[in-house]
MMTF fields as JSON, N, C-alpha, C and O atoms, coordinates in Angstrom:
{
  "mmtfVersion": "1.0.0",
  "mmtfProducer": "UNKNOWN",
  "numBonds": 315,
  "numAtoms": 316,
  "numGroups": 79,
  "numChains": 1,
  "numModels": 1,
  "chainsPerModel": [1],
  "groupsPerChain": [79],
  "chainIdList": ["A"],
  "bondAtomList": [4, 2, 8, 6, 12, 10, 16, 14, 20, 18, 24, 22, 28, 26, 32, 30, 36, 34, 40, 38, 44, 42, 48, 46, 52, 50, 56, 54, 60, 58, 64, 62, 68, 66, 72, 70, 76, 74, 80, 78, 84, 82, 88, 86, 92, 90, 96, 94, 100, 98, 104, 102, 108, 106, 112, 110, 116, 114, 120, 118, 124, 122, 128, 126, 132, 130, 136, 134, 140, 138, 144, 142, 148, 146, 152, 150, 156, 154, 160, 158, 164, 162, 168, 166, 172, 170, 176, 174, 180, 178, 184, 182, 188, 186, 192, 190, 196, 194, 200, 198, 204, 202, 208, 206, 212, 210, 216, 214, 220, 218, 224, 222, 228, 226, 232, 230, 236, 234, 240, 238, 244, 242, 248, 246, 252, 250, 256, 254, 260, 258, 264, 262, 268, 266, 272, 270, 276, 274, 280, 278, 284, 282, 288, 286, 292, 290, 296, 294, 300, 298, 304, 302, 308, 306, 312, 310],
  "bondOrderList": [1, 1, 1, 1, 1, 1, 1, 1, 1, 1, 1, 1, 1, 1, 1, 1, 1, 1, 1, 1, 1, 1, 1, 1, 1, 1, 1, 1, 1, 1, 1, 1, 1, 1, 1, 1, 1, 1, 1, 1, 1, 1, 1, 1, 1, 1, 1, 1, 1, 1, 1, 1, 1, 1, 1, 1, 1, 1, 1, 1, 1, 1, 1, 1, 1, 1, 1, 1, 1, 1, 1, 1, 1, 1, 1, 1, 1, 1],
  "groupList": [{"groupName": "UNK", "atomNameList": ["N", "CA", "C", "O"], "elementList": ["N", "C", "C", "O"], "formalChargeList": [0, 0, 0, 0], "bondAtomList": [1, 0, 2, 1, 3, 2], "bondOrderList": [1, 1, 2], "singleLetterCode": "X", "chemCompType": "L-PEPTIDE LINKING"}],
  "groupTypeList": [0, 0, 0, 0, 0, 0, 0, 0, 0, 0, 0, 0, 0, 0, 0, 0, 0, 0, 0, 0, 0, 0, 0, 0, 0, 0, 0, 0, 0, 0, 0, 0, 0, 0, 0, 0, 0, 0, 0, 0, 0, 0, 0, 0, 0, 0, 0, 0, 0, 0, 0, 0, 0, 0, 0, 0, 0, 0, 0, 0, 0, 0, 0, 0, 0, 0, 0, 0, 0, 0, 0, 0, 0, 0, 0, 0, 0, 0, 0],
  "groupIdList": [1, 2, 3, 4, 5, 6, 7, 8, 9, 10, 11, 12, 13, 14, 15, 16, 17, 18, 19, 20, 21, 22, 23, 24, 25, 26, 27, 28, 29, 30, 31, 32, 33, 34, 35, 36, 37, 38, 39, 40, 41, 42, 43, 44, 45, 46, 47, 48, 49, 50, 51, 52, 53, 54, 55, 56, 57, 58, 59, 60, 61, 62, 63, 64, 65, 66, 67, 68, 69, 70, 71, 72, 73, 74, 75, 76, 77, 78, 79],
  "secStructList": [7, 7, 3, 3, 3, 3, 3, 3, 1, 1, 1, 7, 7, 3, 3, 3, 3, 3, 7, 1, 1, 7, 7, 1, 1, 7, 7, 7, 7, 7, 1, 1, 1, 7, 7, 7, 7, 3, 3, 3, 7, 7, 7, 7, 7, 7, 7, 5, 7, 7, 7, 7, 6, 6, 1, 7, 7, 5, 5, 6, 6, 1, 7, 5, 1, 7, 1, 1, 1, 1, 7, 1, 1, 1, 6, 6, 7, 7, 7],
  "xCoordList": [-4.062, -3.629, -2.278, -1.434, -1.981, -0.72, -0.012, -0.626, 1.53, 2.281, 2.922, 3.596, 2.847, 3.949, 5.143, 5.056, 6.271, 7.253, 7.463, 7.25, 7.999, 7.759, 9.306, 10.32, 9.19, 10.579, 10.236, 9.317, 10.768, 10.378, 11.341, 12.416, 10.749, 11.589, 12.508, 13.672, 11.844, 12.061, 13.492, 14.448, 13.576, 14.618, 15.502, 16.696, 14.874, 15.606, 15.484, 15.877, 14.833, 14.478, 13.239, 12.142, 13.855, 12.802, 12.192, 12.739, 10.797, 10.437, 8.691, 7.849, 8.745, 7.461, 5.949, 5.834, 4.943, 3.755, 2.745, 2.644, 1.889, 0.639, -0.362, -0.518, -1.358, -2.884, -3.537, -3.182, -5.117, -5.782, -6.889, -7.462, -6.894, -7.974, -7.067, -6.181, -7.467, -6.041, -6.944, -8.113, -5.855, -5.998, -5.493, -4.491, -5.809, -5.13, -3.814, -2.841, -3.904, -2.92, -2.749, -3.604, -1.837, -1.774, -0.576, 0.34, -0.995, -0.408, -0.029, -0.771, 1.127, 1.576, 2.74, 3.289, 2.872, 3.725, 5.027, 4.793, 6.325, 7.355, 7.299, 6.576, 7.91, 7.854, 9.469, 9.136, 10.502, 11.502, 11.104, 11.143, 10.621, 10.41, 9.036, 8.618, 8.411, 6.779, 6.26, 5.111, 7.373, 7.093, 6.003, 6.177, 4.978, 4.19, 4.621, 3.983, 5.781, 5.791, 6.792, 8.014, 5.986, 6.337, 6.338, 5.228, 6.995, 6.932, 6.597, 7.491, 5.391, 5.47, 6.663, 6.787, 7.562, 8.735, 7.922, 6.792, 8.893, 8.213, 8.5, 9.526, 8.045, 8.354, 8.234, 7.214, 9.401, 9.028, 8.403, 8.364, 7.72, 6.988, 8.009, 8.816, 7.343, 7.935, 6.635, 5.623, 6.769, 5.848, 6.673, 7.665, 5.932, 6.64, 6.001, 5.003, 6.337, 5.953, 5.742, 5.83, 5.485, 5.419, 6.427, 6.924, 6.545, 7.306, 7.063, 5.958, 7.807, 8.07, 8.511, 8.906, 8.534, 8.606, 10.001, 10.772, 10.46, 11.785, 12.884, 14.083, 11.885, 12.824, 12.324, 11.174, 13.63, 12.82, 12.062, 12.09, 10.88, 10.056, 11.144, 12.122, 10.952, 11.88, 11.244, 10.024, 11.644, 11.011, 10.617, 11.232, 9.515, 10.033, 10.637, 10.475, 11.422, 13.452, 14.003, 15.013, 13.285, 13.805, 14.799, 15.343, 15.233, 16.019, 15.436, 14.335, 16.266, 15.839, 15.805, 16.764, 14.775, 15.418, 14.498, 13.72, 14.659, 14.007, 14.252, 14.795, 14.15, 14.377, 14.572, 14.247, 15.27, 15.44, 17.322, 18.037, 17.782, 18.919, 19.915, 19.264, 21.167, 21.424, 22.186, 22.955, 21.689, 21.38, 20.898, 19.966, 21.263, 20.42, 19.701, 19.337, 19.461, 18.667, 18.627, 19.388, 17.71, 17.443, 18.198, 18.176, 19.082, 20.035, 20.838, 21.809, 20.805, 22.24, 21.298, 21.95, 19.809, 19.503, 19.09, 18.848, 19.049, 18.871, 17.463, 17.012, 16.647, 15.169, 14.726, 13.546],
  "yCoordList": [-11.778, -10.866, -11.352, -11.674, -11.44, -12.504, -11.133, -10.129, -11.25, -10.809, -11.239, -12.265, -10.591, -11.149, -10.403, -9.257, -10.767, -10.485, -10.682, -11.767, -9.422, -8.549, -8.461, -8.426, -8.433, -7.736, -7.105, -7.546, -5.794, -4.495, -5.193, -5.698, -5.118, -5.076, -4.428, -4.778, -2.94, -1.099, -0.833, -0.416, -1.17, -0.626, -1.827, -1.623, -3.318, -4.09, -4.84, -5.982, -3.931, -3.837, -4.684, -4.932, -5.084, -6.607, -5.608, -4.869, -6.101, -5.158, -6.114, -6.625, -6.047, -6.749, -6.209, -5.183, -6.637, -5.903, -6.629, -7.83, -6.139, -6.807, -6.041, -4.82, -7.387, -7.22, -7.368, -7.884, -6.561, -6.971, -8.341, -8.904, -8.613, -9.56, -10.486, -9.992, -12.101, -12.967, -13.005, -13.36, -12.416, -11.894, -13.217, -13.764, -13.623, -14.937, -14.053, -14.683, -13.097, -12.221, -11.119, -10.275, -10.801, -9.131, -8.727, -9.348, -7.314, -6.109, -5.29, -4.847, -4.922, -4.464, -3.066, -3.393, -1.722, -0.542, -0.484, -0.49, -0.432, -0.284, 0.791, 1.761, 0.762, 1.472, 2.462, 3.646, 2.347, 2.723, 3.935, 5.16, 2.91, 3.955, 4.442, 5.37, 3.356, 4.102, 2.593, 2.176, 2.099, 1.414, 0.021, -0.867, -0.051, -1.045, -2.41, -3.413, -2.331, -3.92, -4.641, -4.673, -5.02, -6.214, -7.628, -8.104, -8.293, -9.864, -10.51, -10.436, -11.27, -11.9, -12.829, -13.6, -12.904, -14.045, -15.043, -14.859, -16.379, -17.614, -17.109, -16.43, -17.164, -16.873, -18.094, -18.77, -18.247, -19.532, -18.209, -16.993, -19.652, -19.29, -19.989, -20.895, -18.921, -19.615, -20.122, -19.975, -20.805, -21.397, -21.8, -22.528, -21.061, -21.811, -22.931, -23.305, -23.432, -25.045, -25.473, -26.608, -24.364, -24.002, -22.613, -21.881, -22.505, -21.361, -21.762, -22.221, -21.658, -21.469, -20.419, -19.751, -19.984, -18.727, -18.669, -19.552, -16.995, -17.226, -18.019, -17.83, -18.997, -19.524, -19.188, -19.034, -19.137, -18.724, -19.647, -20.813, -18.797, -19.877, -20.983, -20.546, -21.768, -22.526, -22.95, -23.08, -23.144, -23.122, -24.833, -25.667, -25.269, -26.537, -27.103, -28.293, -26.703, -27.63, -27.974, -28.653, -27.472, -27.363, -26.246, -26.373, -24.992, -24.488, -23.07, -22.741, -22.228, -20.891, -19.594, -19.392, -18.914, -18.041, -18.569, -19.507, -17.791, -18.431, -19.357, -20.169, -19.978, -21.496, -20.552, -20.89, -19.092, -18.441, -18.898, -19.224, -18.833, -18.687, -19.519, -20.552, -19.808, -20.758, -20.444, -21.06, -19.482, -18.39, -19.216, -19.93, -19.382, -20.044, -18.934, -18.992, -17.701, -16.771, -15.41, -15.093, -14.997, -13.963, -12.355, -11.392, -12.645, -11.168, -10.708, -11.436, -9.772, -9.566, -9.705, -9.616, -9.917, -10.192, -8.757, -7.691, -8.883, -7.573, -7.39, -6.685, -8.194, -7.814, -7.563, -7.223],
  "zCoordList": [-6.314, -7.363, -7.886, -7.05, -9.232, -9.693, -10.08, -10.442, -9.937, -10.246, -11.397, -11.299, -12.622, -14.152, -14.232, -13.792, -14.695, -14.931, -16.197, -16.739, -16.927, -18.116, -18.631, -17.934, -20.11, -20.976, -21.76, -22.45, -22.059, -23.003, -23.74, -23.417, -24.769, -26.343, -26.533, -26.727, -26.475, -26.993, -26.3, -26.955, -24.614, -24.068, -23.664, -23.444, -23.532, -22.71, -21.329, -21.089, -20.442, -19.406, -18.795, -19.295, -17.4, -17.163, -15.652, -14.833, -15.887, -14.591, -14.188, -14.926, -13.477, -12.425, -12.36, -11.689, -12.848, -13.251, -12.21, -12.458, -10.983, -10.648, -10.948, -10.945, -11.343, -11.844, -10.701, -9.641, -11.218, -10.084, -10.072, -9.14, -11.767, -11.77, -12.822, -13.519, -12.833, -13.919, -14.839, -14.985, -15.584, -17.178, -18.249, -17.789, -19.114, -19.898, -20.808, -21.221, -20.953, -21.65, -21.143, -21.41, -20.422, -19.589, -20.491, -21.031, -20.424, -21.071, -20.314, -19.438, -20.461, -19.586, -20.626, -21.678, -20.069, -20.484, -19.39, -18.181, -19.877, -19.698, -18.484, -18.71, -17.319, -16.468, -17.168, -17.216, -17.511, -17.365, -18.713, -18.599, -20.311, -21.666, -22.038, -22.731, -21.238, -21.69, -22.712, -22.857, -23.219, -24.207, -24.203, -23.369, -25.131, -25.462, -25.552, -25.23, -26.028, -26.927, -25.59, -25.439, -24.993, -24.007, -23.747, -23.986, -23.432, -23.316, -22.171, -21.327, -21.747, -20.592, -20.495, -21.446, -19.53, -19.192, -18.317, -17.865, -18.133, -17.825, -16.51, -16.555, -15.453, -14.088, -12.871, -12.741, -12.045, -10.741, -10.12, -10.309, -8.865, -8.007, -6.411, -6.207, -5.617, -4.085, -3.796, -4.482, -2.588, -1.582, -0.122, -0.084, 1.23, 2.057, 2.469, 1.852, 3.252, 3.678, 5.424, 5.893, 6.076, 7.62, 7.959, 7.105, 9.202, 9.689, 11.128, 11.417, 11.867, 13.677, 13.775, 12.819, 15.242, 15.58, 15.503, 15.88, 14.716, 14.876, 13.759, 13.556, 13.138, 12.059, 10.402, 9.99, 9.63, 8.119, 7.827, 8.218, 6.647, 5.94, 5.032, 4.425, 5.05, 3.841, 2.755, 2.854, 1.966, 0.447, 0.223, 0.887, -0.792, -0.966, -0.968, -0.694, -1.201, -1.757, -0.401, -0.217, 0.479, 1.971, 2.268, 3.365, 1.428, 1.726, 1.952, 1.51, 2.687, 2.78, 1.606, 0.862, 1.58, 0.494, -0.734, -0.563, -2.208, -3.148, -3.819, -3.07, -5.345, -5.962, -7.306, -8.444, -6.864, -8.814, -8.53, -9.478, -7.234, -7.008, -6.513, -6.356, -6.123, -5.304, -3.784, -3.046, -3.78, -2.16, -1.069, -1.439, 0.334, 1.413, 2.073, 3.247, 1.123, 1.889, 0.686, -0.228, 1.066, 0.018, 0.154, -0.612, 1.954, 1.871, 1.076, 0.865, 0.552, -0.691, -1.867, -2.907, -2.126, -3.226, -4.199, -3.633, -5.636, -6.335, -6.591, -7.494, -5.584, -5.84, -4.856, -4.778]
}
């Protein structure tokens, strides 16, 4: 099930939409105004690359945490 990440026009506001089936164009209504006129944004993706017990997944890049940021870990993050 893919997750898109969305921009309302109307209010501004960027907010996270999952589908249940991939759509070539998803539509998606403003959680914050109600509003229609939305934009799919270009969105990265993670992937981890193993895990041991005990240690973080690390991302391709080899580092911990996601590849939106330049964080070695995703604590403190606003998502």
């Amino acid at each position: 099930m893919p997750i898109y990440e969305f921009h309302c026009e109307k209010c501004a506001a960027d907010f996270d939409q999952l589908f249940r089936t991939m759509e070539a164009n998803p539509k998606a209504r403003c959680p914050r105004c109600g509003g229609a006129k939305t934009q799919r944004k270009l969105s990265l993706f993670g992937m981890s690359v193993g895990k041991s017990r005990g240690e973080p997944a690390r991302a391709a890049s080899g580092r911990s945490g996601c590849s939106s940021c330049a964080r070695s870990s995703c604590a403190g993050c606003r998502r």
